[in-house]
N, C-alpha and C positions, 0 to 999 in steps of 0.2 A: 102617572108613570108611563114610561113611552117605550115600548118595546121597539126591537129592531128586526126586523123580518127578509132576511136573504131566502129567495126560493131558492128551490133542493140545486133545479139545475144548475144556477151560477154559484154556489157553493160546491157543487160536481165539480165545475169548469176551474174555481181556484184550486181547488184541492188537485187537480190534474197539472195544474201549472205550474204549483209549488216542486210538483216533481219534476222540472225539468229545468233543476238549477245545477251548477256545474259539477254537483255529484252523482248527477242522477241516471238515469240509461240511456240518456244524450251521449257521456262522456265516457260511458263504456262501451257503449256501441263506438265510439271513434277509438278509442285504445284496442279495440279487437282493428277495426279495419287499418289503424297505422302499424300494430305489429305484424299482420299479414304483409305489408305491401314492404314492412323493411325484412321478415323474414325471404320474401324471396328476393327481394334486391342483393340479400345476401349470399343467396345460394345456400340458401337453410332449406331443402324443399321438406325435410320431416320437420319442421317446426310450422311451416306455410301450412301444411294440411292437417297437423293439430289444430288446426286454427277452423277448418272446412266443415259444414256439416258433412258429414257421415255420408249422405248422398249423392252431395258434392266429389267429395274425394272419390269414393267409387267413378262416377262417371269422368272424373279425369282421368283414371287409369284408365279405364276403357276407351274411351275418347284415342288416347294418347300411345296405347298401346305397351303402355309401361305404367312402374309402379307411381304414382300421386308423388312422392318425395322427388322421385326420378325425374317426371314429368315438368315439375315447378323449379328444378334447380338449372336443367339443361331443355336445347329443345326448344322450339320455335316459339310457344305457349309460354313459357318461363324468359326467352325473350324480352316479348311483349311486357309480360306485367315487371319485369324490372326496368325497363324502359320509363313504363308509366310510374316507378315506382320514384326514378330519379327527381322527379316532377310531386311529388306526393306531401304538397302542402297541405295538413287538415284542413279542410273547408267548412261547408254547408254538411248539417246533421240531423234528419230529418227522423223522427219516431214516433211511430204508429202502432199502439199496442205492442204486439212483438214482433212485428219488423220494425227496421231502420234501412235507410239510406244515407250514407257519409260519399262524402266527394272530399276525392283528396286527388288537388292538382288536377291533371287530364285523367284521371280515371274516378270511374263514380262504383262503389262496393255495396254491397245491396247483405244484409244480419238480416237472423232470426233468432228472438229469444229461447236458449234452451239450458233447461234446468236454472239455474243462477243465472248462466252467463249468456252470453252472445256467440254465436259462430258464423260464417261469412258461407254466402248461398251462392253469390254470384262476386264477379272481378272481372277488372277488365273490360268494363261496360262502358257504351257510348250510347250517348241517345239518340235518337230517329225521330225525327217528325209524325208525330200521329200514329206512332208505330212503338213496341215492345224492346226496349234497349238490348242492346244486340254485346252480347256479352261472352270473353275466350273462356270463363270458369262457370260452369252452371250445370243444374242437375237436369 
């Protein structure tokens, strides 16, 4: 009789893989970064920063000098990411334990997993050469 012998690690490696079919934290992490990018397209800014980690939000209101909703709906910042937002084809979705990276269109949105879900750490990010993407929403 002939057994069949998969080591543990590529048995790791499928079982990591299986998770990332089209229901998995792939597809949540891009459903958080595409209703971020249409709540403020919308000028929804309290729906944009329900969406924010908790740190995040903080640091826009300070950043911005106004309340995080206020910030994201009007205002140079809120701007921008409806700008990018017009553009905001889901793209490339990239998951690393509990972060993600989603590019949607010209802007690339940077998740972290918390509790069940996702919430968006950064927006509005452009990448730099050999350098840390340079991002309008970040803690």
């Amino acid at each position: 009789m002939r057994r069949w012998r998969i080591p543990v690690g590529a048995a790791l490696v499928v079982a990591l893989l299986a998770g990332c079919g089209p229901g998995s934290a792939a597809r949540a992490a891009r459903d958080v970064a595409v209703a971020f990018s249409a709540a403020v397209a919308a000028g929804d800014g309290d729906a944009a920063c329900a969406l924010l980690a908790e740190s995040v939000a903080q640091s826009v209101a300070e950043d911005e000098e106004a309340p995080c909703a206020q910030a994201l709906s009007e205002g140079p910042v809120a701007d921008d990411l409806a700008e990018r937002a017009a553009d905001a084809r889901p793209g490339e979705v990239r998951v690393a334990g509990r972060q993600a990276q989603v590019r949607l269109g010209s802007d690339t949105v940077f998740l972290a997993r918390s509790g069940t879900g996702w919430v968006v750490t950064a927006a509005g990010c452009d990448p730099r050469p050999d350098r840390p993407y340079d991002c309008e929403v970040a803690a």
